[in-house]
PATORVEX-71927 format. One record per residue (C-alpha): residue in one letter; x, z, y. Coordinates in pm, whole numbers, plus 50000, padded with zeros to 5 digits. Layout:
BEGIN
+---------+-------+-------+-------+
| residuo |     u |     w |     v |
+---------+-------+-------+-------+
|       A |     X |     Z |     Y |
...
+---------+-------+-------+-------+
END
This chain:
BEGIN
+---------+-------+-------+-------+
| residuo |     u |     w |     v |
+---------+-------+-------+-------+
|       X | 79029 | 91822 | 03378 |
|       X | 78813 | 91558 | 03294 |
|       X | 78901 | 91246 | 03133 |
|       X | 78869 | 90987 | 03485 |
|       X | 79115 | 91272 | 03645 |
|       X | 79353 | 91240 | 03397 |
|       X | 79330 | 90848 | 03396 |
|       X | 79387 | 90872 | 03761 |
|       X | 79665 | 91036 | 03801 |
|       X | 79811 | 90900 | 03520 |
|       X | 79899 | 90573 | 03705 |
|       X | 80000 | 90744 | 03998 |
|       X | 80353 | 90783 | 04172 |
|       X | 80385 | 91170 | 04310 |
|       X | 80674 | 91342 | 04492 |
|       X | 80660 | 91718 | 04562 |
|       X | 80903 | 91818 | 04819 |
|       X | 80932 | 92214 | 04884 |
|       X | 81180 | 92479 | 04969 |
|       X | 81208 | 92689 | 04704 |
|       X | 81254 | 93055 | 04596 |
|       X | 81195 | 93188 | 04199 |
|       X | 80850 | 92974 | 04195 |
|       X | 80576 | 92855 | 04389 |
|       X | 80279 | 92650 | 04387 |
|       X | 80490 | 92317 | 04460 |
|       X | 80656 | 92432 | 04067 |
|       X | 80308 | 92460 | 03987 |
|       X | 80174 | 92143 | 04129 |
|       X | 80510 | 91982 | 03960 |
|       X | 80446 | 92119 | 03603 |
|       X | 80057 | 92003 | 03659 |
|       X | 80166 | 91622 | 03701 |
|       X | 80376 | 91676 | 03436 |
|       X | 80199 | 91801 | 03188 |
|       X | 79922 | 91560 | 03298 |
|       X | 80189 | 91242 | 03208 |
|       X | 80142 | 91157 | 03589 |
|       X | 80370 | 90811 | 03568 |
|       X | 80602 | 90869 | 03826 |
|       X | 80718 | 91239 | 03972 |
|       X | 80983 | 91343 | 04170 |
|       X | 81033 | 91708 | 04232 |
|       X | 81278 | 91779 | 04555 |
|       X | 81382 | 92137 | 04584 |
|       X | 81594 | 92289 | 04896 |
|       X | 81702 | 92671 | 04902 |
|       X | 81529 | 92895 | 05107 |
|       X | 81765 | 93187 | 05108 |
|       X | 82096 | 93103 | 05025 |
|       X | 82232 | 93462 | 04895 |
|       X | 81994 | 93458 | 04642 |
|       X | 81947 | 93141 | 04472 |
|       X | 82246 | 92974 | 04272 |
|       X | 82155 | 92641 | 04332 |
|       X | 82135 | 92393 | 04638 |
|       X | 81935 | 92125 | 04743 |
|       X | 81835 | 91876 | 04417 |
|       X | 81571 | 91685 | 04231 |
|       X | 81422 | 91643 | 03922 |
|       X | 81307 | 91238 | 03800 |
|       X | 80992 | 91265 | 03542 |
|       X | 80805 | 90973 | 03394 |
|       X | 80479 | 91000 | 03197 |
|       X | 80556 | 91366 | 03120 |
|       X | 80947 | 91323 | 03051 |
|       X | 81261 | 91443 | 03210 |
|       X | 81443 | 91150 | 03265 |
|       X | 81745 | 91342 | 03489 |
|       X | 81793 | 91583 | 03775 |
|       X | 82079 | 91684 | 03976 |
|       X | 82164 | 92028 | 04162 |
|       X | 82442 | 92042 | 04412 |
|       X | 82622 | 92365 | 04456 |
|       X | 82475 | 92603 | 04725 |
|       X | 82653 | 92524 | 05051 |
|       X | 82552 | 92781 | 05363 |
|       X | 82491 | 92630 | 05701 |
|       X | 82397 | 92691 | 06057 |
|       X | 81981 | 92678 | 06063 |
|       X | 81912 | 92335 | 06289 |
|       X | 82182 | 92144 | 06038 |
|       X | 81996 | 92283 | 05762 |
|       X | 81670 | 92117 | 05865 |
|       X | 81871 | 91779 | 05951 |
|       X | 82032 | 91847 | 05615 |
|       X | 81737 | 91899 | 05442 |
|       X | 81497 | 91578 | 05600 |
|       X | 81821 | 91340 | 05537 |
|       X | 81851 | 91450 | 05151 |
|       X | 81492 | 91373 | 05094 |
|       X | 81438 | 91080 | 05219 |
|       X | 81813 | 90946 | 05076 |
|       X | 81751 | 91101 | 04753 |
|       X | 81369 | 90905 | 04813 |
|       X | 81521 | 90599 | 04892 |
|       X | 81793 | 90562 | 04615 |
|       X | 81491 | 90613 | 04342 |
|       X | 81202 | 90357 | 04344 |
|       X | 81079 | 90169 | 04635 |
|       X | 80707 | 90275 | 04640 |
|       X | 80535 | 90622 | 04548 |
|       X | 80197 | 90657 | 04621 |
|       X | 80121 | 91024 | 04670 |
|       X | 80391 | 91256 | 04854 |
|       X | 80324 | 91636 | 04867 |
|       X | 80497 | 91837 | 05137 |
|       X | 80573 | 92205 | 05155 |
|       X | 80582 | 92294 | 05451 |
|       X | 80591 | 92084 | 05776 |
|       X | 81001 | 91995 | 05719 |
|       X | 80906 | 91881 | 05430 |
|       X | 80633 | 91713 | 05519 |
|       X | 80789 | 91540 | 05826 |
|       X | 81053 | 91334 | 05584 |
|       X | 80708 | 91225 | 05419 |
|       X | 80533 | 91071 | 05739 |
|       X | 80895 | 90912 | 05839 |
|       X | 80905 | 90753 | 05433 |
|       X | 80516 | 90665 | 05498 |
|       X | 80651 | 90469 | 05818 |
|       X | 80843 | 90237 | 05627 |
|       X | 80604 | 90178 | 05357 |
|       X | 80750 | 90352 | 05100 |
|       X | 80521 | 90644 | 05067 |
|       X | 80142 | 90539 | 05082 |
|       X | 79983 | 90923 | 05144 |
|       X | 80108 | 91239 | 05265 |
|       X | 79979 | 91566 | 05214 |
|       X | 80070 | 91862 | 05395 |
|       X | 80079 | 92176 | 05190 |
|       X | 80070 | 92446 | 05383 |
|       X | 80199 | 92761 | 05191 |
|       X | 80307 | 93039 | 05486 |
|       X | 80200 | 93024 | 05806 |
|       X | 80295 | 93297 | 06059 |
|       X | 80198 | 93280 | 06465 |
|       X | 80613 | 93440 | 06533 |
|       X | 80788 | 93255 | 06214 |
|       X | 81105 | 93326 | 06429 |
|       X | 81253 | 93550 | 06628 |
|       X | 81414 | 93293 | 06798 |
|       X | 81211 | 93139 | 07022 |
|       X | 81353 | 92727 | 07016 |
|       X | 81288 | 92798 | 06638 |
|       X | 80925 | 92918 | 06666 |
|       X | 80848 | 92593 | 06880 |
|       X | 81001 | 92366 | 06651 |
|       X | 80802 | 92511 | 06367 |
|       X | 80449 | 92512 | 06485 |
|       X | 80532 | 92163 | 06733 |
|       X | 80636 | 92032 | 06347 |
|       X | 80310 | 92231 | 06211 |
|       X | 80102 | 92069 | 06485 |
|       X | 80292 | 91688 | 06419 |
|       X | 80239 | 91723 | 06082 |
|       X | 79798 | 91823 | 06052 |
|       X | 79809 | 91529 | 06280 |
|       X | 79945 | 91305 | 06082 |
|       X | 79907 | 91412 | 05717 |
|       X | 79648 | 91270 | 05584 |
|       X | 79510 | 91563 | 05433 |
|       X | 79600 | 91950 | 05521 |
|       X | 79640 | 92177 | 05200 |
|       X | 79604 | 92547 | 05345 |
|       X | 79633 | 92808 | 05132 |
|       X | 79318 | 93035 | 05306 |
|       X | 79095 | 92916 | 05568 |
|       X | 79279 | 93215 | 05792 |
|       X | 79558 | 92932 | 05880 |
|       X | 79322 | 92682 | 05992 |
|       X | 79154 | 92942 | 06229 |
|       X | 79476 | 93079 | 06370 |
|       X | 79552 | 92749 | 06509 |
|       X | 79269 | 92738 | 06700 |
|       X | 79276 | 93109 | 06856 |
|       X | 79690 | 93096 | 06901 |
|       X | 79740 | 92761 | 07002 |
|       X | 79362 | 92612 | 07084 |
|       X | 79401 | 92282 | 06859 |
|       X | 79216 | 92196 | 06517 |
|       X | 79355 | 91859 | 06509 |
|       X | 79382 | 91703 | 06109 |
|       X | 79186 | 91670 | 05785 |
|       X | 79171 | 92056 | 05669 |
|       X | 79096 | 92183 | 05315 |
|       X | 79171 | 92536 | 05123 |
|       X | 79371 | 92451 | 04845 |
|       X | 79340 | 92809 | 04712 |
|       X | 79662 | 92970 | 04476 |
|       X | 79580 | 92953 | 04104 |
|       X | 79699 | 93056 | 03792 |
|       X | 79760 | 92868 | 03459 |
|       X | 79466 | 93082 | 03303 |
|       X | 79454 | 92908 | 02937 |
|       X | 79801 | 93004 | 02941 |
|       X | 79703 | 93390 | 02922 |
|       X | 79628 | 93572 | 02590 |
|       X | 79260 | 93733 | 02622 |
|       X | 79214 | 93858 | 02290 |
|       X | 79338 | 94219 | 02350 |
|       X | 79144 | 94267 | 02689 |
|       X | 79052 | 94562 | 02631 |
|       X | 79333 | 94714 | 02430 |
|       X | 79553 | 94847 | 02731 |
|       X | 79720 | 95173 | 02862 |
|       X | 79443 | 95366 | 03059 |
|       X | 79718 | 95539 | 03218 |
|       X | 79949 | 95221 | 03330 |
|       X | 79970 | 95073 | 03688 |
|       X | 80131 | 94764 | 03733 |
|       X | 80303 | 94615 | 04003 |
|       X | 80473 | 94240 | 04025 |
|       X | 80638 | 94048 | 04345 |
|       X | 80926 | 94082 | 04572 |
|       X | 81012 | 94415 | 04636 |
|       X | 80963 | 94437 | 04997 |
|       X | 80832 | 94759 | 05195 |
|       X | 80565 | 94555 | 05321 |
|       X | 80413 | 94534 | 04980 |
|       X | 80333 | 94890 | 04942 |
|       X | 80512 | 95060 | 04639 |
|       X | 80585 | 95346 | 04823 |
|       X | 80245 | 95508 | 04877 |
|       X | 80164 | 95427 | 04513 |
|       X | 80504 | 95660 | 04416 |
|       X | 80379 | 95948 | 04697 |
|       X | 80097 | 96002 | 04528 |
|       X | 80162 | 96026 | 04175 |
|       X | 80242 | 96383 | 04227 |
|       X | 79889 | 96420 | 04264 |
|       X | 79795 | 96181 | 04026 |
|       X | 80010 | 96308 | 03734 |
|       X | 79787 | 96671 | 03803 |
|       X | 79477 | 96497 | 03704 |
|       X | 79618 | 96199 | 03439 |
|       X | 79952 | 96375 | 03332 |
|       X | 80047 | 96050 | 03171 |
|       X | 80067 | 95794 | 03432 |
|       X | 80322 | 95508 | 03506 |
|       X | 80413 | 95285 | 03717 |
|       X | 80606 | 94944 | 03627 |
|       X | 80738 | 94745 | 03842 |
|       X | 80837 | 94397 | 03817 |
|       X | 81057 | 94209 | 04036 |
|       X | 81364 | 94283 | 04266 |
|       X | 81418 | 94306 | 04625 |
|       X | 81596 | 94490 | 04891 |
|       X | 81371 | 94826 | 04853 |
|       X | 81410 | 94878 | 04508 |
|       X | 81688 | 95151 | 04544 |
|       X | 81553 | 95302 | 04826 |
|       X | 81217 | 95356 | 04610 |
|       X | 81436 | 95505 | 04331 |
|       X | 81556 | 95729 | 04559 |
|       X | 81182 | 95844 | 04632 |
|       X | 81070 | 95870 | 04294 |
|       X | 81371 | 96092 | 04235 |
|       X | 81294 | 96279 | 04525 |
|       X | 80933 | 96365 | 04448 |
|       X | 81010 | 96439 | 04052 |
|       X | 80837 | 96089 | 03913 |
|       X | 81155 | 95874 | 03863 |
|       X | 81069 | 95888 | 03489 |
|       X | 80738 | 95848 | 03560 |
|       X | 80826 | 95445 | 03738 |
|       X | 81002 | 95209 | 03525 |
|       X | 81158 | 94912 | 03715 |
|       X | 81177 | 94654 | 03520 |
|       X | 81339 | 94415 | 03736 |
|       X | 81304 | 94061 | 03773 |
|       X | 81163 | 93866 | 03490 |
|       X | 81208 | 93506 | 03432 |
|       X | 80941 | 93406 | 03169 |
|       X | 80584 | 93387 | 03318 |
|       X | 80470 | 93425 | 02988 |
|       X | 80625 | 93758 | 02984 |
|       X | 80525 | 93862 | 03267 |
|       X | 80153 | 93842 | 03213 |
|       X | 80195 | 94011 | 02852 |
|       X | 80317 | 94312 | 03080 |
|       X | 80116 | 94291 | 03293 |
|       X | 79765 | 94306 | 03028 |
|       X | 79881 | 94595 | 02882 |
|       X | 79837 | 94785 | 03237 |
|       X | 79504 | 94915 | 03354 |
|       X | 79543 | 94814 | 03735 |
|       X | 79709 | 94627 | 03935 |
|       X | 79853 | 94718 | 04277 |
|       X | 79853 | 94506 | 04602 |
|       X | 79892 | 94759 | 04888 |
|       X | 80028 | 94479 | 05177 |
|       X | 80072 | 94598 | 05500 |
|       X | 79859 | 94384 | 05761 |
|       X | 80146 | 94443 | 06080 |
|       X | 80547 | 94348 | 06041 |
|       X | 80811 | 94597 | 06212 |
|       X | 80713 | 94370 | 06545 |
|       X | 80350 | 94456 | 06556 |
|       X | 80299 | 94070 | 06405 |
|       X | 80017 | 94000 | 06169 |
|       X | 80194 | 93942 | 05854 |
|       X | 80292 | 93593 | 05601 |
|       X | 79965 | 93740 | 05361 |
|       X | 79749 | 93772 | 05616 |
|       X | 79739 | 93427 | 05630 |
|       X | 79774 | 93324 | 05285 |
|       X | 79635 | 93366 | 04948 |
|       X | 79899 | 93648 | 04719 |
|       X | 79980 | 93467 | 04376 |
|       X | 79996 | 93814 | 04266 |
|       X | 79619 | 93908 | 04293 |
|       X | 79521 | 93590 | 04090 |
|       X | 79801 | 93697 | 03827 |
|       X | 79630 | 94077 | 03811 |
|       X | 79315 | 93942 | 03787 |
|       X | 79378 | 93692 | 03523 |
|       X | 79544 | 93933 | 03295 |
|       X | 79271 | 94130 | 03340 |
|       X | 79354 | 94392 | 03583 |
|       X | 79136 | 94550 | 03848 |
|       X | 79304 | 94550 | 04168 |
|       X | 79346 | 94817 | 04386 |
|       X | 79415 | 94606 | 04715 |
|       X | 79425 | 94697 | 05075 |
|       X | 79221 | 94492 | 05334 |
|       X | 79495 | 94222 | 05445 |
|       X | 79440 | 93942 | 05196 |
|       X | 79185 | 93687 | 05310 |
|       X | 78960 | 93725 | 04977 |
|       X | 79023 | 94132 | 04949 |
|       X | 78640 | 94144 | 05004 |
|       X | 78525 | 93839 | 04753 |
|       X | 78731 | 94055 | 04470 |
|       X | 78522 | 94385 | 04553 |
|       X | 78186 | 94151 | 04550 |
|       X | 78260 | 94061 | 04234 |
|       X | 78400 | 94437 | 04143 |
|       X | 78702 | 94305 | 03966 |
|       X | 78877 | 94560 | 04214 |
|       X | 78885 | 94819 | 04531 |
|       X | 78983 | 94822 | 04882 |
|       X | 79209 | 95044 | 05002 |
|       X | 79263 | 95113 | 05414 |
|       X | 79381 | 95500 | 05393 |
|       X | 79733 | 95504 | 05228 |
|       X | 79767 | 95886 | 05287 |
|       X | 79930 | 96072 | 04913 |
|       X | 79585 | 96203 | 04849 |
|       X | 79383 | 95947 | 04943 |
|       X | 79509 | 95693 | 04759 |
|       X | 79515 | 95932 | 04473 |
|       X | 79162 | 95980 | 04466 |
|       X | 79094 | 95641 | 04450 |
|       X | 79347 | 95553 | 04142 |
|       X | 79214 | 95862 | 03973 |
|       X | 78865 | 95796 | 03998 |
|       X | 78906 | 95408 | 03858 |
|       X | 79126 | 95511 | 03574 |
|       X | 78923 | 95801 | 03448 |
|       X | 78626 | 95589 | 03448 |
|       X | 78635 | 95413 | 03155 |
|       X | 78354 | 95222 | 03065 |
|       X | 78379 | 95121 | 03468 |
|       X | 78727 | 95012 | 03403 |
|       X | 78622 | 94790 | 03099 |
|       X | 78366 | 94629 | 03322 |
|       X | 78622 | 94578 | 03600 |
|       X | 78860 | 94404 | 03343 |
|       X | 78574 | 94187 | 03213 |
|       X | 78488 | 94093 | 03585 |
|       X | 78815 | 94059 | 03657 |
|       X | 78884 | 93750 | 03443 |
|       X | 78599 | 93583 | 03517 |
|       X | 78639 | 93582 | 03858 |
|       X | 79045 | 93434 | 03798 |
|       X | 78866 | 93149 | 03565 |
|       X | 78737 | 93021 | 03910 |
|       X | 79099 | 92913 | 04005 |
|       X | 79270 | 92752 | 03692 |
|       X | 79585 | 92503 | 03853 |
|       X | 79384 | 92262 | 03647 |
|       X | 79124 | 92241 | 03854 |
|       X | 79217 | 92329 | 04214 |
|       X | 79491 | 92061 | 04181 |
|       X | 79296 | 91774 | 04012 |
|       X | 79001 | 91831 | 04274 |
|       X | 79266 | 91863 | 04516 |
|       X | 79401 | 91538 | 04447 |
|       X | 79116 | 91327 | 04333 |
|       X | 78935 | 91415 | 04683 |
|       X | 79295 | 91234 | 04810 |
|       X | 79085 | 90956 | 04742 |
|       X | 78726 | 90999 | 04795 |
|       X | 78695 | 91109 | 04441 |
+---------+-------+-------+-------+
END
């Protein structure tokens, strides 16, 4: 960041509001102000699922870089429509009881956002940003739900005065879903904290080492990577898989490995607090894997679709290749710049093939992992959020 940016926001008033789950980019835009001495920032977290998070709605109160207090309440479950009264009335209390004027406010999502335009009403928010980090055309099953969400999502673009989406996918599917473009759109892209990550030993990894990181969902793909190391371990007899994170497939994918003879072959490693960690893990592996499924269980273009995977900017700034399927909005930008491979065939041998010819191709895979960080320079959080809020401004 240069110095003007830091100058700028350094006499600036900023609350993040978000729903939270392990992180996000609202943590990340929080840590930026603060590490940036922003002088005022107010970080307002909600749960998003409340059987896995020990902690209820709260806030954190920062000034010029310092934690000056924050308070948690204890997670209380309620019916869905109280939640979002819930939610709207703790932010703009919790608004209200600290400081009278802020002059940036940062909303995650259109609830979020919505307590923002009411504060901005009454003067004591100046600008409100809505930062759009899922979008999905059937968010809900339930139909009064689905309205309310994209009637907020439409309220919101209208009224924000700027539109963070995370691809330019969400912008589009406005316009062929629901035939409106109304608001002041920009891509606010997902980064990474790339100084953060230790480049020294790029090329000092396991040749024989996938990596995986993220919720642990079906959706995500795990399970063709495990079918076909069978065939894999015929070719490159010492292959693994590691996979970090938790979710509600993670037995069910034991049971496959142990099934098809490889459960010593995938090490689960679970979920990992320290980001720091993570990425150390992660360098040591020679690719990373990002198999998403494009279709839900409904027939419904999926959440990634639409958005922007923290997980291929983390792979590609540790310096992994990617092997990725087709879904993610910049699967194709990551192949121009071969830092990694599409994948569209998930079939045991197919997907073999693939994984066998990158990792026995050495010198290839050197010049993948060389690619592959210069490409994930492109999106340092330094950057994408001081350019995201200097042009706030006209700047």
């Amino acid at each position: 960041m240069n110095d003007f940016a830091k100058e700028f926001i350094f006499g600036k008033n900023f609350i993040v509001a978000s729903h939270v789950f392990v992180t996000g980019p609202s943590q990340d835009l929080r840590d930026y102000l603060v590490k940036n001495k922003a002088k005022k920032v107010m970080f307002i977290g909600h749960p998003l699922f409340y059987d896995k998070q020990s902690e209820g709605s709260g806030y954190e109160y920062y000034e010029n870089g310092v934690l000056k207090y924050s308070k948690y309440a204890k997670v209380f479950k309620m019916p869905l429509l109280i939640k979002i009264v819930h939610d709207m009335l703790y932010t703009i209390t919790v608004v209200l009881k600290n400081h009278r004027f802020w002059d940036v406010y940062i909303g995650s999502n259109s609830l979020n956002t919505f307590s923002g335009l009411i504060l901005r009403k009454f003067g004591i928010v100046n600008k409100v940003a809505y930062y759009v980090i899922d979008y999905k055309r059937h968010r809900f099953n339930n139909i009064f739900y689905n309205y309310l969400y994209h009637k907020a999502d439409y309220i919101c673009a209208g009224n924000a005065y700027e539109v963070w989406n995370l691809s330019p996918r969400m912008t589009d599917a406005r316009k062929k879903f629901f035939g409106w473009e109304r608001g002041n759109h920009k891509v606010v892209p997902v980064g990474i904290w790339f100084d953060r990550i230790d480049h020294s030993k790029l090329m000092n990894f396991d040749k024989a080492k996938l990596g995986f990181m993220g919720h642990v969902l079906e959706k995500q793909g795990i399970q063709y990577v495990i079918k076909a190391l069978p065939i894999i371990k015929k070719s490159i007899p010492k292959i693994k898989l590691e996979v970090i994170g938790q979710g509600d497939c993670v037995q069910k994918l034991k049971e496959l490995s142990s099934e098809l003879g490889v459960l010593s072959d995938v090490k689960f490693l679970g979920y990992i607090k320290s980001h720091k960690q993570i990425e150390e893990q992660l360098s040591d592996c020679a690719v990373g894997i990002a198999l998403y499924e494009k279709y839900d269980e409904d027939g419904d273009l999926n959440f990634t679709y639409f958005a922007d995977p923290a997980k291929l900017k983390v792979y590609l700034g540790c310096g992994l290749p990617v092997i990725v399927s087709d879904v993610p909005y910049n699967a194709e930008d990551i192949v121009r710049e071969s830092c990694g491979l599409i994948v569209t065939n998930f079939k045991p041998k197919t997907l073999a093939l693939q994984i066998i010819k990158l990792l026995s191709d050495t010198k290839a895979l050197k010049r993948y992992r060389k690619n592959a960080v210069n490409y994930a320079s492109k999106f340092n959080w330094e950057n994408i959020f001081s350019d995201a809020l200097l042009g706030l401004y006209g700047l």
